[in-house]
C-alpha positions in Angstrom: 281.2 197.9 111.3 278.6 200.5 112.7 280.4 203.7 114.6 278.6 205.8 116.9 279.9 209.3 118.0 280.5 210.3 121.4 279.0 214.1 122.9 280.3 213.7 126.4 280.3 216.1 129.5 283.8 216.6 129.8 283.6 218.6 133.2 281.8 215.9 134.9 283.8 213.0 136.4 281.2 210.8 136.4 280.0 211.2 132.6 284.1 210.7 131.3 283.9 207.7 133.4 280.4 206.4 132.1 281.9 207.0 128.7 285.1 205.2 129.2 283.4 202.1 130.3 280.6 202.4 127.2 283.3 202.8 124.8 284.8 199.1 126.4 281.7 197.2 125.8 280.9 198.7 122.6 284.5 198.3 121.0 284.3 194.6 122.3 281.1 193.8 120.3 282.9 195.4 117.1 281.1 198.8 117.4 283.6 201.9 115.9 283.3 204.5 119.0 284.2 208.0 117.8 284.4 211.5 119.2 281.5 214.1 118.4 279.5 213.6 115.3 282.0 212.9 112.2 279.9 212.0 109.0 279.6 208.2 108.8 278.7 207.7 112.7 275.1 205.8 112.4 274.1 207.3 116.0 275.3 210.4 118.3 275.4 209.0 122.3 275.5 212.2 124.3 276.4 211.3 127.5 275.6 214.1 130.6 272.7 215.8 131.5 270.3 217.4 129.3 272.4 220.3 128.4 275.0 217.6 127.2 271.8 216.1 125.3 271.0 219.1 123.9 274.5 219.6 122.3 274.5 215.8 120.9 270.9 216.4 119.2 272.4 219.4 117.5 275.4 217.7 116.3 273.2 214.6 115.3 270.7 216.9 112.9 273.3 218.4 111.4 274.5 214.7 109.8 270.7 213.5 110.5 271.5 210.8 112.5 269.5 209.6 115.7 270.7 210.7 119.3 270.5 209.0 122.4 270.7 210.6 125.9 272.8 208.3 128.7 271.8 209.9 132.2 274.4 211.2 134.7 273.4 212.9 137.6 269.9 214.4 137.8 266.6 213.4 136.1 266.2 214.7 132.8 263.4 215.1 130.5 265.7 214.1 127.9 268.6 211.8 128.3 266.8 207.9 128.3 268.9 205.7 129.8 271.0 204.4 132.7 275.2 204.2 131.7 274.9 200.6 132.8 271.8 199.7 130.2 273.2 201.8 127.3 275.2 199.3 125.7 272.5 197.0 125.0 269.9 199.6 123.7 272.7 201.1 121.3 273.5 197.6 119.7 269.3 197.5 119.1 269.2 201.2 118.0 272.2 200.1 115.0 270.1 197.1 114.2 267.0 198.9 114.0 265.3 197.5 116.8 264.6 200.7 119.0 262.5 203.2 118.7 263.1 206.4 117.2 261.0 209.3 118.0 260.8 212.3 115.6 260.5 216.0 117.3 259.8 219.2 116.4 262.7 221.9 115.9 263.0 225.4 115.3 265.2 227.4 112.9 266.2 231.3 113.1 267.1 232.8 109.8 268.3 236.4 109.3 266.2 239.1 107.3 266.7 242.3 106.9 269.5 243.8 109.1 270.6 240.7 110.3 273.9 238.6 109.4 274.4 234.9 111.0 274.2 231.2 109.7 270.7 229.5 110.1 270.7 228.4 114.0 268.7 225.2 114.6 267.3 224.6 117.7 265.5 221.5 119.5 264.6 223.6 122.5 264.1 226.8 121.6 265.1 230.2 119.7 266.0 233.3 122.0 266.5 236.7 121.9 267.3 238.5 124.7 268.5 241.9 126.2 272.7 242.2 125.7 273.1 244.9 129.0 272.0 243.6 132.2 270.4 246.4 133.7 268.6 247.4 130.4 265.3 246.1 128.4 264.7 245.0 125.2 261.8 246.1 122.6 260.8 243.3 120.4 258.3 243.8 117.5 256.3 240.6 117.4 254.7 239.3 113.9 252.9 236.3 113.3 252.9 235.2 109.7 253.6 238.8 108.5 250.7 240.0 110.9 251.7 242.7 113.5 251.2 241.2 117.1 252.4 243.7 119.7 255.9 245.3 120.6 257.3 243.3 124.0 259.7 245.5 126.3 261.1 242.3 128.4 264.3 240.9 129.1 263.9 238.7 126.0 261.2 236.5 123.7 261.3 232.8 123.6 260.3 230.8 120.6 260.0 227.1 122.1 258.8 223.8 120.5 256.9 221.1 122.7 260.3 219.6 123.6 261.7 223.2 125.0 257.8 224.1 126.3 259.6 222.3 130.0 263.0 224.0 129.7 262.9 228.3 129.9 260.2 228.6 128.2 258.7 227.4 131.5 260.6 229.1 134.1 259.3 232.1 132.0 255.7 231.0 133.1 254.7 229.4 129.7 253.0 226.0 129.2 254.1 222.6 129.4 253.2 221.0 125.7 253.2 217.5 124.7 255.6 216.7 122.4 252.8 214.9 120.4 251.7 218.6 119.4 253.0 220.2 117.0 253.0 223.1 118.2 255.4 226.6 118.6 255.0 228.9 121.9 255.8 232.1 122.8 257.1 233.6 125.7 258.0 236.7 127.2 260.8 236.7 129.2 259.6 239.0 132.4 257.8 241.6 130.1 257.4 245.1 131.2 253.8 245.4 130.5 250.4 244.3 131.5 250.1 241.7 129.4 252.4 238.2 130.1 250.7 235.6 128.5 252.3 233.2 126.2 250.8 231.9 122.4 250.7 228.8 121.7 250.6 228.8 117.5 250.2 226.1 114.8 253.5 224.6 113.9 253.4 225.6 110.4 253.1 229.6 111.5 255.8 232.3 111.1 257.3 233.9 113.5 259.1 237.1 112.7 261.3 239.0 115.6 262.6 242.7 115.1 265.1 244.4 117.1 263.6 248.1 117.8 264.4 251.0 120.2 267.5 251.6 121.2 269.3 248.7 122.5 270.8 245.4 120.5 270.1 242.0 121.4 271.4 238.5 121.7 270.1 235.7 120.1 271.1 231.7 120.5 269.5 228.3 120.1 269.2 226.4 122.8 271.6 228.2 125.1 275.1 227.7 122.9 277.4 230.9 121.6 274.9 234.0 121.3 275.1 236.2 117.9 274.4 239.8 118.2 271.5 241.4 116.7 271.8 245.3 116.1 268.6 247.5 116.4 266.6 247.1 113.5 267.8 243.5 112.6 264.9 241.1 111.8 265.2 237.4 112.6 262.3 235.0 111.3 261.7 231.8 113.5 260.0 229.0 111.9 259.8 225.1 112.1 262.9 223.4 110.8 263.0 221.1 107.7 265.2 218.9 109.5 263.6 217.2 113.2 265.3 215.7 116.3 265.6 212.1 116.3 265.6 210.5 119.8 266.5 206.7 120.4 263.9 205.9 123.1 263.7 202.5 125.2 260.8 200.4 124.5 259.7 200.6 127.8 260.4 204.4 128.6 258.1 205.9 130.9 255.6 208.0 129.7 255.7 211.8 129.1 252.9 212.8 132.0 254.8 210.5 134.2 258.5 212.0 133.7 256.6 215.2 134.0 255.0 214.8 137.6 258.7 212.9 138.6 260.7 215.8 137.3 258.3 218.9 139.4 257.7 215.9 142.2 253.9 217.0 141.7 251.8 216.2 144.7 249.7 213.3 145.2 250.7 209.4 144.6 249.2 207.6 141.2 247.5 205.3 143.4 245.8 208.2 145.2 241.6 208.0 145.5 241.3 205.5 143.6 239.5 202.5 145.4 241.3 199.5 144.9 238.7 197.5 144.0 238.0 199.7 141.3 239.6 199.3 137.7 242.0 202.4 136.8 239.5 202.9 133.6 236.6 202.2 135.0 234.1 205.4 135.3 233.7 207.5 138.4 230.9 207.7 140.6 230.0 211.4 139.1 230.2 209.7 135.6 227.9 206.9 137.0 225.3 209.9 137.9 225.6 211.5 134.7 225.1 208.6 132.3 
């Protein structure tokens, strides 16, 4: 018998009740239901929002399992399916028979000055000011190369997968998550210069604490550790990717992002409808 481990948003009524009624249908077709992520579960359902999601992922990559988002509440760019169709695309995930879609992580690890457990994160790395009204200074390197020294109310190190999360309600870029890809951002920098990077997966990213107040770092928004001043943290891919369960027919990743902004404009939109959707324009007419 195949189990699968529940990551459920307690909180919400809706979620306990979605996972109630999973756990029926799933028991009934001899499938082991089981809470969190216990070694031997095959797949991690995390059953919520995205935040839920993001807690489920974590738990699946530490046993490397799959994870598969069940949506409650609002659209998400990551949890894939309805309460009422999960049942079905569970039993094909166990049987091999959905598709799993391998993404980018990230992983801090201390250096000098610094003293926490490795902190994997599918969205992103963070470290940001501890004090409220206060700033603070972080010395940016990029593969041991000095970049600049950001005063700001913290740096983001995001994958593709996180590039839609705060990385860009910091103003950085949405990146497919068919790039590999890490970005940086600035949270609200004190300086002239705000832009993001956008480096090669396989880069280095090295984060030191300077001037005269500590930071906070967490992954993906769960229990922050403290970072004194002068503590280094390098940020790099991890070894060990997300795994998403995805339905076969799951929309696209342009279309979840113009649903998810509600960007303006209707696919339909000036296009003649006697005209094929790949057919050429009448500007690339002109030019060939």
């Amino acid at each position: 018998m195949s189990n699968v481990g529940f990551v459920i948003h307690e909180g919400r009524a809706a979620a306990v009740a979605a996972a109630s009624a999973l756990r029926t249908s799933l028991q009934a077709d001899g499938i082991g239901c089981l809470d969190g992520a216990p070694a031997g579960v095959a797949l991690v359902v995390a059953i919520g929002g995205d935040g839920t999601f993001l807690r489920g992922a974590h738990a699946a990559a530490v046993i490397g399992v799959p994870v598969l988002g069940v949506k409650v509440g609002r659209l998400g760019f990551l949890t894939e399916v309805e309460p009422g169709d999960a049942a079905s695309l569970i039993a094909k995930a166990l049987d091999g028979g959905a598709p799993v879609e391998e993404r980018l992580a990230v992983v801090a690890e201390p250096l000098d000055g610094a003293s926490f457990d490795p902190e994997w994160g599918m969205n992103e790395i963070m470290i940001e000011k501890r004090a409220r009204h206060r700033l603070v200074r972080l010395r940016v390197e990029i593969d041991g190369e000095y970049l600049t020294t950001f005063s700001a109310d913290g740096v983001i190190v995001a994958t593709p997968t996180g590039s839609t999360a705060y990385s860009f309600s910091a103003r950085g870029p949405i990146v497919s998550p068919s790039v590999d890809a890490l970005v940086v951002t600035a949270v609200a920098p004190h300086m002239v210069f705000d832009r993001s990077f956008v480096l090669a997966a396989e880069q280095v990213v090295t984060l030191e604490v300077v001037g005269e107040e500590p930071g906070l770092l967490s992954a993906d928004g769960r229990d922050a550790v403290e970072l004194a001043v002068g503590a280094e943290v390098r940020i790099r891919r991890a070894e060990d990717p997300a795994l998403f369960v995805r339905r076969p027919d799951a929309a696209p990743f342009v279309a979840r992002v113009r649903d998810k902004f509600d960007l303006p404009g209707d696919p339909g939109d000036d296009r003649p409808r006697d005209r094929p959707k790949d057919a050429p324009r009448d500007d690339q007419d002109e030019r060939q």
